[in-house]
C-alpha positions as CSV (number, residue, x, y, z in Angstrom):
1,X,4.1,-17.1,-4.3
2,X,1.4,-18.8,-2.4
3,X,-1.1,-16.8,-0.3
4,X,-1.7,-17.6,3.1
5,X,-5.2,-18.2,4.5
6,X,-4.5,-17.3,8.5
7,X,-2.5,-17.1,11.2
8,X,-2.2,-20.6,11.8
9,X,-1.3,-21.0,8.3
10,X,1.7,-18.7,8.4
11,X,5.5,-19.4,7.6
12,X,7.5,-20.4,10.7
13,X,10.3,-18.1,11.7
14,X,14.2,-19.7,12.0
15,X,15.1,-17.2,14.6
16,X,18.8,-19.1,14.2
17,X,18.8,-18.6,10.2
18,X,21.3,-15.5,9.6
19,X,23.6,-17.1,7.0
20,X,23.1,-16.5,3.4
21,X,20.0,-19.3,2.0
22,X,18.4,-20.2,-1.4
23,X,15.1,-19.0,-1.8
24,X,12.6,-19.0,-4.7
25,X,12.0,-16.1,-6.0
26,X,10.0,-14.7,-9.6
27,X,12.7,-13.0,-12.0
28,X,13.2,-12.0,-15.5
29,X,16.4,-11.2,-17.6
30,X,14.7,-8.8,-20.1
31,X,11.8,-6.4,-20.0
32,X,8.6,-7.4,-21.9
33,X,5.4,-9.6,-21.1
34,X,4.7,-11.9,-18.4
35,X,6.0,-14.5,-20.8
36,X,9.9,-13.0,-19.4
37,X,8.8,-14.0,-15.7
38,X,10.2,-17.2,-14.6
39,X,10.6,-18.9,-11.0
40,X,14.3,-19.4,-10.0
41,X,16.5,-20.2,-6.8
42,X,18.7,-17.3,-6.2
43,X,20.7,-16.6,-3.0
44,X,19.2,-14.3,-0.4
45,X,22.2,-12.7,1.7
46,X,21.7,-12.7,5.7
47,X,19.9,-8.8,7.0
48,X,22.3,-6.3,7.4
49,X,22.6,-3.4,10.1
50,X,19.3,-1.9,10.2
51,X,17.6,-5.0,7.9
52,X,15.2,-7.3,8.2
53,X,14.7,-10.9,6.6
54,X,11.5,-11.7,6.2
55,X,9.7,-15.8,5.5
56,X,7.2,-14.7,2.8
57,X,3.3,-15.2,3.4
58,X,1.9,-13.0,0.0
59,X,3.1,-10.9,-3.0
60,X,1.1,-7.8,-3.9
61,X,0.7,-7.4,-7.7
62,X,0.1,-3.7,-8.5
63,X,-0.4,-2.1,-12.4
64,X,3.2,-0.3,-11.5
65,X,4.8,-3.4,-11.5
66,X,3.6,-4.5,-14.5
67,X,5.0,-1.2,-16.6
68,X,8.4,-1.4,-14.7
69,X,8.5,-4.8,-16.5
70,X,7.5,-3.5,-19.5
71,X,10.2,-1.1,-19.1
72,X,7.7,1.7,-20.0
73,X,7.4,3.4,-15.9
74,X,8.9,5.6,-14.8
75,X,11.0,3.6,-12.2
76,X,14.4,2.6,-14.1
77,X,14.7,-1.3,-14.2
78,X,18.0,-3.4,-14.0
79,X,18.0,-6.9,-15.3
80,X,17.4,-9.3,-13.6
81,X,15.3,-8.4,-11.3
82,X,12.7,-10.0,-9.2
83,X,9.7,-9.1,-9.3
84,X,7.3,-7.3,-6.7
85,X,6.8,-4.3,-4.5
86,X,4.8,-4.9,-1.6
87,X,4.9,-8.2,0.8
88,X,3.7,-9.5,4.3
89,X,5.1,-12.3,5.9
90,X,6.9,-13.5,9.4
91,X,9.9,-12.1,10.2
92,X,12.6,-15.2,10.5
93,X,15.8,-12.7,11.0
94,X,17.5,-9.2,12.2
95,X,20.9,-7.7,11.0
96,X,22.5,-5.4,13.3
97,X,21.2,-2.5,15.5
98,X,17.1,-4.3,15.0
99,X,15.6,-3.5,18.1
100,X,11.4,-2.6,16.9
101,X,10.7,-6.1,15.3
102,X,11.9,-9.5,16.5
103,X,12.0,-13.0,14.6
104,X,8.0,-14.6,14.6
105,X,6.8,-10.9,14.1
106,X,4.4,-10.6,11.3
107,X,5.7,-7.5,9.1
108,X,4.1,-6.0,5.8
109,X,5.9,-3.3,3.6
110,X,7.2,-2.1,0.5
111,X,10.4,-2.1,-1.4
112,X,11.8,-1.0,-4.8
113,X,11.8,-4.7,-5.9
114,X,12.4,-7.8,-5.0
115,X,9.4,-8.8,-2.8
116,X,8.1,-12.3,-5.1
117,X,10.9,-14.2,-3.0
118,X,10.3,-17.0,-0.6
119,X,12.6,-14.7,1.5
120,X,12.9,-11.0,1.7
121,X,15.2,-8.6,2.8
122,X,14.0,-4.9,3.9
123,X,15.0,-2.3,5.9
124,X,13.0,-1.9,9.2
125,X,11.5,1.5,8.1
126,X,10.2,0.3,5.7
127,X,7.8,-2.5,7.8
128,X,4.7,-2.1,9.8
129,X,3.0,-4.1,12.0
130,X,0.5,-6.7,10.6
131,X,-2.9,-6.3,12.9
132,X,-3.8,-9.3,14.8
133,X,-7.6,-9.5,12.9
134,X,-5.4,-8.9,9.5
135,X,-5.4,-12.4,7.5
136,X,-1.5,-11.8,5.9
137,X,-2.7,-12.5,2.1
138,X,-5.1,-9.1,3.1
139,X,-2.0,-7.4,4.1
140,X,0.4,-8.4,1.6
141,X,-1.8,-6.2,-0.5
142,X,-2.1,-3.0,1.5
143,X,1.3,-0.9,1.4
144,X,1.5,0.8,-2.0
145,X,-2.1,1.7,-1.9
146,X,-2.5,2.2,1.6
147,X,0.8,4.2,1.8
148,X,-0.8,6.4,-1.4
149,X,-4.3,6.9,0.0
150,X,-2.5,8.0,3.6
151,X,-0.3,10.6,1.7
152,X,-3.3,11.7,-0.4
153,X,-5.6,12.1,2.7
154,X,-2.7,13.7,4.5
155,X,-1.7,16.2,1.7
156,X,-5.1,18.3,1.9
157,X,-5.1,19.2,5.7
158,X,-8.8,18.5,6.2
159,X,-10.7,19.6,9.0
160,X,-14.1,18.2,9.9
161,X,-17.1,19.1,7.8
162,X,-15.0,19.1,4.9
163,X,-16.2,16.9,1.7
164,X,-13.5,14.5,0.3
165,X,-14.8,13.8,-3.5
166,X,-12.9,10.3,-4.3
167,X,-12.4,10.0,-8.1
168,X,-12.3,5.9,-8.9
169,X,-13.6,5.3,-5.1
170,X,-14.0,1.3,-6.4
171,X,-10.5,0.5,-6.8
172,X,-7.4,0.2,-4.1
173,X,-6.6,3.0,-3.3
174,X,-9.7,5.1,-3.5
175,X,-11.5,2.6,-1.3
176,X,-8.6,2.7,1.4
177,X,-9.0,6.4,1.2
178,X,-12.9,6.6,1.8
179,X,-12.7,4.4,5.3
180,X,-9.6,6.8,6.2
181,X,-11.4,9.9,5.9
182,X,-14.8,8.1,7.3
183,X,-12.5,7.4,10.5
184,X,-11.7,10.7,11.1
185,X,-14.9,13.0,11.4
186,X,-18.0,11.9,13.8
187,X,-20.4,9.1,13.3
188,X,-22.8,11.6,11.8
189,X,-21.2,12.3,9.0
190,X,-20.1,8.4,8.1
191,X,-24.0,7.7,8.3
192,X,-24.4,10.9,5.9
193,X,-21.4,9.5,3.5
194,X,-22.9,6.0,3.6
195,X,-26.2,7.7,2.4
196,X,-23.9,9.8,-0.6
197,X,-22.3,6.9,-2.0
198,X,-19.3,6.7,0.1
199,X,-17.1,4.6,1.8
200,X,-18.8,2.1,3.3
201,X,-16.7,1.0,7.0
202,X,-17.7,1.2,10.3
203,X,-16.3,4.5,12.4
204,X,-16.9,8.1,11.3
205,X,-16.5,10.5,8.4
206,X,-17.7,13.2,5.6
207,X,-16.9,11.1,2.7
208,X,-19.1,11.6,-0.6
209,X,-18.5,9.9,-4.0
210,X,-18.7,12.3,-6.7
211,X,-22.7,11.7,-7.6
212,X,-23.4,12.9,-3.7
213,X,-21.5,16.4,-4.5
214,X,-24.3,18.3,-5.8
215,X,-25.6,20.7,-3.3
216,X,-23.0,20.7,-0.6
217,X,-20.5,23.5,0.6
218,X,-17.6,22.4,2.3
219,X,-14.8,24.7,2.9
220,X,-12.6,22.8,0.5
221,X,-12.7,19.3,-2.1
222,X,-9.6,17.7,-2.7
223,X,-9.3,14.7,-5.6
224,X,-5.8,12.7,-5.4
225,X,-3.5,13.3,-8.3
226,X,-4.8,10.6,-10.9
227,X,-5.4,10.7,-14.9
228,X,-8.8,11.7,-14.7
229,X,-8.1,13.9,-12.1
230,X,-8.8,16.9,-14.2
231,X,-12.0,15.9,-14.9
232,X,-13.0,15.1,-11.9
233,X,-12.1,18.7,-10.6
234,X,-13.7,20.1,-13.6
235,X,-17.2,18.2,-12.6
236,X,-16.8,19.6,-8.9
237,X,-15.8,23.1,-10.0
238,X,-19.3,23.1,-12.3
239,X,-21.4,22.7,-8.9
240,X,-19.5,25.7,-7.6
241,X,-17.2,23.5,-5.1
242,X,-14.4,25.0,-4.2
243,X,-11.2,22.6,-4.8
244,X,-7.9,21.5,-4.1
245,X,-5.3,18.8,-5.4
246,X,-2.5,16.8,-4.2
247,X,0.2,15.2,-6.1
248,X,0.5,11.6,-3.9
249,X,3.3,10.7,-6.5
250,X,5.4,13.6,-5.9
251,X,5.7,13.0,-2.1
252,X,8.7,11.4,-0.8
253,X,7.5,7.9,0.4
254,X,7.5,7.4,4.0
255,X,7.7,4.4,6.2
256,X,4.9,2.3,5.9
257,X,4.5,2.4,9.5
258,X,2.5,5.8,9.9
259,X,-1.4,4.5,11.9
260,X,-4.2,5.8,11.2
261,X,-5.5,8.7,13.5
C-alpha cells in the first residue's frame, strides 16, 4: 500500500460511500514466506454499529506480523487473511451509533488483521486521532509500538526522580518510550537524560540508557518485558539498582486513543 507524503496528499473521503466496495488489499491462502503474499480485490462490507471504514494512507509492517504469517506466533491465523495490524488513513464512512469521528477525519489504529486494504473496517475504540503536525505514513506506524511503550511506561507507576533503564532504546518501541517518560518529569532531568544517553525529544524527563545507570539511586528501575529482559535486570541489579518489571504483552490492549500526560 502506498505511503502518503502529507496532508495534501491524503485519500479523499466519500462521505456518501456506505454500500459494500472492492478494494485492494495484500492476502495469502497459506502460511509461509513473503513469497504466499499476493495483491487481490476482495469486497469490503459497509461499517457496522459502532464501526468505522477507513480510505487507507499507510500499512505498518511489524516483526509480529511476519511470525503470524509464518504461522509460528502466538496469534492463531485463519486462511486467508490479509495482511497487517496497524494503519492511518481518512475516514470515508460510519455504521451506526458513530458519533467521536466523522467522514474526512484522519484516524490511526490497530486491528487483529486486515489493515494492507485500500479500505479498512475498525471499530471506533480502536482509532485515535491523527495530530495535525503528524505526516499519516509517520502515523500509520505508531499504534502497536506506541500502544506497547504507553502500557510499559504505565505498568511501573513512576513518580518523578525515578530512573527508567530502556533495554533496546534504538528500536520502536524503546524510542517511543524514552520521549514518553522525558515528557513527564521537569526539564531538568530531560537535559540530565539527554546527557546519559537517553531519549533525545524536546519536553522533560529522567530517562537513562543502560550505560548512564552506574551511580544513580532511584527509588525503583523498571525494563519492559522483552527477550533480553533478564539480562538487562541482571546488569542493573549488579550496580545495586533496585528493579521492577512489567509484562506489556500480558496487558489487555486498550484503545489506541489513551494521550499522553
Amino acid at each position: 500500500m502506498e505511503s502518503m507524503s502529507s496532508r495534501t496528499d491524503a485519500p479523499t473521503a466519500d462521505s456518501s460511500t456506505s454500500e459494500p466496495v472492492p478494494a485492494r488489499a495484500a492476502r495469502y491462502h497459506s502460511v509461509g514466506g513473503p513469497e504466499v503474499i499476493n495483491v487481490e480485490t476482495i469486497t469490503v462490507a459497509a461499517p457496522g454499529e459502532g464501526e468505522v471504514r477507513i480510505r487507507l494512507a499507510a500499512a505498518g509492517l511489524n516483526p509480529v506480523d511476519y511470525k503470524i504469517r509464518r504461522g509460528t506466533s502466538r496469534f492463531p491465523v485463519t486462511v486467508p487473511t490479509t495482511l497487517g495490524r496497524e494503519f492511518s488513513g481518512v475516514v470515508e464512512s460510519v455504521g451506526a451509533g458513530v458519533t467521536d469521528v466523522a467522514a474526512g477525519d484522519h484516524v490511526f489504529g490497530s486491528i487483529p488483521s486486515g489493515a494492507a486494504c485500500d479500505l479498512v473496517v475498525a471499530p471506533v475504540d480502536a482509532l485515535a486521532p491523527v495530530p495535525d503536525d503528524v505526516p499519516l505514513e509517520v502515523a500509520g506506524g505508531l499504534a502497536l509500538a506506541g500502544q506497547t511503550a504507553w502500557d510499559a511506561l504505565e505498568s511501573q507507576h513512576l513518580a518523578e526522580g525515578d530512573t527508567v533503564v530502556v533495554s533496546a532504546a534504538a528500536g520502536g518501541v524503546g524510542g517511543i518510550l524514552c520521549q514518553l517518560a522525558i515528557a513527564r518529569a521537569h526539564p531538568p532531568g530531560a537535559r540530565r537524560a539527554r546527557r546519559l544517553g537517553g531519549g533525545r525529544s524536546a519536553g522533560r524527563g529522567a530517562v537513562s540508557a543502560r550505560r548512564g545507570a552506574r551511580g544513580l539511586r532511584p527509588p525503583r528501575v523498571g525494563a519492559p518485558a522483552r527477550q533480553d529482559r533478564p539480562r538487562s535486570l541482571s546488569a542493573v541489579r549488579r550496580r545495586g539498582l533496585p528493579t521492577g518489571s512489567c509484562s506489556a504483552r500480558s496487558r489487555p490492549r486498550r484503545s489506541a486513543a489513551a494521550p499522553p500526560r
